[in-house]
N, C-alpha and C positions, 0 to 999 in steps of 0.2 A: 062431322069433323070439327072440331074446336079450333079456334079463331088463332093459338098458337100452333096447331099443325101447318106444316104445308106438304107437296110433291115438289119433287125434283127429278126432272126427267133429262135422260142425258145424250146430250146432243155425240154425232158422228166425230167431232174434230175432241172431246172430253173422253173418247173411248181408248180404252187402258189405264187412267188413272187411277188413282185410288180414291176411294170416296170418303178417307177421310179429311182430303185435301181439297177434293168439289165441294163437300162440305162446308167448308173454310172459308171457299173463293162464291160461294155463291147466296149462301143464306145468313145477312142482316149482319152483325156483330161478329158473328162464332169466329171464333179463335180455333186452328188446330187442335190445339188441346182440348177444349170442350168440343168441338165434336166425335173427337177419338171417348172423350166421357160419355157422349149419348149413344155412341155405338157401342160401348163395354156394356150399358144399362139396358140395353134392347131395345133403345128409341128409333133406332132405324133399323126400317125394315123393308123387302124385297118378295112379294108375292107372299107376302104376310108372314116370312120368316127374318129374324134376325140376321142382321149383317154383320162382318168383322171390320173391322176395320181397315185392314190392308187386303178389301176385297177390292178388285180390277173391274174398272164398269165396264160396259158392254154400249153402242148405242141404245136407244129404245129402255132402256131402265127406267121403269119410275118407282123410283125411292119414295116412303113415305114415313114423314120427320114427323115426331112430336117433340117440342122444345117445351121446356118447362115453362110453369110462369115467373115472370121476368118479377124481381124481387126489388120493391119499391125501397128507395132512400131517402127520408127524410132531406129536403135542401136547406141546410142551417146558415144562417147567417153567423159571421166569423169573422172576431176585431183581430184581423190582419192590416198590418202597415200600409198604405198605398199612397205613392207615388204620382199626386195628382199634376196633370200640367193646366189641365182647363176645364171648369166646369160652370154651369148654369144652371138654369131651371128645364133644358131641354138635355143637352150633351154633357158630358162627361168623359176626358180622356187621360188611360192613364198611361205611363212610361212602365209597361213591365218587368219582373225580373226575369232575367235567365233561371231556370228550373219551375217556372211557377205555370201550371195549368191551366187553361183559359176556363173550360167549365168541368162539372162533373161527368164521371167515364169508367167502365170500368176497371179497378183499378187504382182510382181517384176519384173516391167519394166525398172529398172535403180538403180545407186547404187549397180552394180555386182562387184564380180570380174572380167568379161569380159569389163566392163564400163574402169574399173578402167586399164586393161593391155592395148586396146584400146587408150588409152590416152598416157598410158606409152612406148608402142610398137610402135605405128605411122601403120602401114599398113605388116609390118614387121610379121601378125600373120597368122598360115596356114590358110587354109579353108576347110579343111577337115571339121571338126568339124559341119560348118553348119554356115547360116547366123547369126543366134543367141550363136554359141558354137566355134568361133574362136579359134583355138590354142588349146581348151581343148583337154586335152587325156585322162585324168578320170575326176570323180568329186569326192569331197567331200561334207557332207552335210552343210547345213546354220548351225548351232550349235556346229558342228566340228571343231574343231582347226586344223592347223599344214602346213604340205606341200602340194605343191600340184604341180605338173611340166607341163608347157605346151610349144606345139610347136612352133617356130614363119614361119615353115614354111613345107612344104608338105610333103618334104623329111623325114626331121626330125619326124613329127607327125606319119608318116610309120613304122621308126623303131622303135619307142616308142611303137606303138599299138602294136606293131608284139613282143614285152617286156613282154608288156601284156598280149600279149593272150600264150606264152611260158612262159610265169611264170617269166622269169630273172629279170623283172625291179620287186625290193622288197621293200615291204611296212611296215613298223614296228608302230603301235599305242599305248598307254597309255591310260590307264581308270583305274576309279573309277566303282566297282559291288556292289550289293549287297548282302548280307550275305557271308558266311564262305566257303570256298573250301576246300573239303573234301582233294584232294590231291594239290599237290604243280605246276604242269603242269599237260597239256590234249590236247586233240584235239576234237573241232565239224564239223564230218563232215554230215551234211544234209542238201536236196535240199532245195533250195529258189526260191520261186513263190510270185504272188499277190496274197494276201489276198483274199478268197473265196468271203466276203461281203464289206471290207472296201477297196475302189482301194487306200487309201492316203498309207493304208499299206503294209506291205511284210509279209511272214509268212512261218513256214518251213510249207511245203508241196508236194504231189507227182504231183498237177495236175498244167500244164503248168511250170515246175518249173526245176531250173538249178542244176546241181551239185556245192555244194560250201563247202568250206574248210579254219576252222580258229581254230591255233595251239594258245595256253595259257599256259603263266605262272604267279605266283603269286609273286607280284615284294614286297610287305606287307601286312600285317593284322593287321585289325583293329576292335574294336567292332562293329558288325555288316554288315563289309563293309574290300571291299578288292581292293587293290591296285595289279594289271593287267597289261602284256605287250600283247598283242596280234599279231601273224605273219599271214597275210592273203595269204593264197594260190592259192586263186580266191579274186575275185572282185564283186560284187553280192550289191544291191541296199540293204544300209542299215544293212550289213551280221552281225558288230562286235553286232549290238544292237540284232538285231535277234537271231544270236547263243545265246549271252550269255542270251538274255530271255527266251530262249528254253529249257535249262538249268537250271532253276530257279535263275540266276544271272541276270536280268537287271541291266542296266548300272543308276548310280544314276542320279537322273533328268529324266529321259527318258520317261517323259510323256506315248509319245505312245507306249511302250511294257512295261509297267509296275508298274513306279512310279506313286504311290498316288496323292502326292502332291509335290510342291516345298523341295528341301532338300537341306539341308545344306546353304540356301539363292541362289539354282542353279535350273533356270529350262529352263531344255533339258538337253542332254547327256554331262555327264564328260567322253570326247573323244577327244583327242589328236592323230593327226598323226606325230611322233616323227624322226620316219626315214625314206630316203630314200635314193635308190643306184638303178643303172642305168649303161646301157652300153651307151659311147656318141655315138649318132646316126656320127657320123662324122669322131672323132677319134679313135673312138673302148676302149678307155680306161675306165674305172671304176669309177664312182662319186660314192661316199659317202658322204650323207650330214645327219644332225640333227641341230634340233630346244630344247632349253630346254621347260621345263613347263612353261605354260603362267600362269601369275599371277591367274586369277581364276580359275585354277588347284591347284596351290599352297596352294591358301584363302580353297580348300577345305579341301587339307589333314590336313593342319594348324586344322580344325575347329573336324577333324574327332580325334586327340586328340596322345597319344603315342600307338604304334605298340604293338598286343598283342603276346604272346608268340607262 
C-alpha cells in the first residue's frame, strides 16, 4: 500500500451514512467535493469494487482510499503591506487585515500573511511552524482583524508556545453579537470538537473535543446587538464565534454559526483581536500592546445607531 492510501472502517454509530460525507469527516483535508472526485475516479473501493458515492455504509466496511499525491506549491515571499506594531530581533507582531489569510491552504496559495512576513523577514522566521506555517505561533481567522505575534526564530517560537499552552501570553478581542445580554459579564466554558457532519466547522461538543474557556463582558448595548470584549483562556479553532453561538449570541456577520444574511453591509465575523501581552521570550520583560478599532468595525457601530439604556 503506498503511504497516500489508507482504510476507513466504519464504526456502528457512522452506519447509514453516505461515504461521501465519512469521507469528508474523517480523512485529513478532503473537502466533499473532492471525495465525491475520488469516488467518481474509482479511488474508493469496497471488496475491491468501486463505490458511488451516495453509497449507505453498513458497520464493519472497510473502505480502501487512494488519494493522490498531494501537489507541492512553491512558498514565495510577497511585498505585501504589513502593519507592523512590534518588532525585534526575536518577535514580530503584526495588526492584521480583515480578508487576509494567516498561511497557505487550499485554496490560498499566496497572498498570506506568511507571503507577506517572508518578504518582510528575509529567512529570519522559525521553523517550527512548518514549511507552509513559518514563524506562526497562533492564527487568527481570514475575517479576523487585529494582532497576531510570530516568531522569527526557534527559540523564541518555544517560549511563545510554552505562553500558550500556560496560559500567560493574553489575548484580548472585540466584537459585535447578537441580541441582548441578559447580564453585564459571564463566562463559556464548553468543550470544542469538529463538527459531527460539517468538517469546515467547529461546534461545542463532547466527542473528540477540547476543553475551552471564553470569559465576556459587555463593552455597549445596542438595539438588537451588543458590543463585546471577550478574554480567551484557551485558544480553540474558531472558540469566540463558537461560544458566543452556543449561547444564542453569534457574532454579527458570521455566516457560519448563525447570521442569516449580510448585516449591517458586513459579511463574516465583527471580530477584532484588540490586545496583546506576552512575556519576551529573551528578556523576560512584559509587552503590552493594542490596535484600535479598524474602520469596518467602526462603519458598524456607526450604523448600529446610539447605545440603549
Amino acid at each position: 500500500m503506498d503511504d497516500r492510501d489508507s482504510i476507513l472502517i466504519i464504526t456502528a454509530e457512522e452506519s447509514g451514512d453516505r461515504i461521501d460525507a465519512l469521507l469528508a469527516r474523517n480523512i485529513g483535508d478532503l473537502s466533499r467535493s473532492a471525495a465525491q472526485r475520488l469516488l467518481e475516479e474509482g479511488m474508493v473501493r469496497l471488496r475491491g469494487e468501486p463505490v458511488r458515492k451516495n453509497y449507505r455504509c453498513a458497520a464493519g466496511d472497510a473502505f480502501a482510499v487512494s488519494l493522490p499525491e498531494a501537489e507541492e506549491i512553491p512558498l514565495l515571499a510577497q511585498d505585501i503591506p504589513l502593519d507592523v506594531v512590534f518588532e525585534d530581533d526575536d518577535v514580530i507582531v503584526v495588526n492584521k487585515p480583515r480578508g487576509m489569510v494567516v498561511h497557505p491552504a487550499p485554496g490560498h496559495p499566496d497572498g498570506t500573511l506568511v507571503n507577506a512576513l517572508l518578504w518582510h523577514c528575509g529567512d529570519s522566521l522559525s521553523g517550527i511552524g512548518g514549511e507552509k506555517r513559518p514563524g506562526i505561533v497562533h492564527r487568527i481567522d481570514k475575517d479576523t482583524s487585529g494582532l497576531l505575534i510570530a516568531a522569527k526564530n526557534d527559540f523564541a517560537h518555544q517560549a511563545l508556545s510554552a505562553q500558550l499552552a500556560d496560559r500567560s501570553l493574553s489575548r484580548v478581542y472585540e466584537a459585535v453579537a447578537r441580541g441582548a445580554f441578559r447580564e453585564d459579564r459571564g463566562t463559556v466554558s464548553r468543550p470544542i470538537g469538529r463538527h459531527p457532519t460539517d468538517r469546515k466547522r467547529m461546534a461545542v461538543t463532547d466527542r473528540n473535543a477540547r476543553p475551552a474557556v471564553t470569559h465576556w463582558e459587555v463593552i455597549a448595548r445596542y438595539a438588537g446587538y451588543t458590543h463585546i470584549r471577550c478574554m480567551l483562556e484557551t485558544g480553540r479553532t474558531h472558540q469566540i464565534r463558537v461560544h458566543m453561538a452556543s449561547i444564542g449570541h453569534p457574532l454579527l456577520g458570521d455566516f457560519t454559526y448563525g447570521a442569516p444574511s449580510p448585516e449591517k453591509g458586513l459579511e463574516g465575523q465583527c471580530l477584532h483581536a484588540r490586545r496583546l501581552k506576552f512575556i519576551h521570550p529573551r528578556s523576560g520583560e512584559a509587552v503590552a500592546l493594542e490596535t484600535p478599532l479598524p474602520p469596518y468595525f467602526l462603519e458598524v457601530l456607526a450604523k448600529l445607531g446610539r447605545e440603549t439604556a
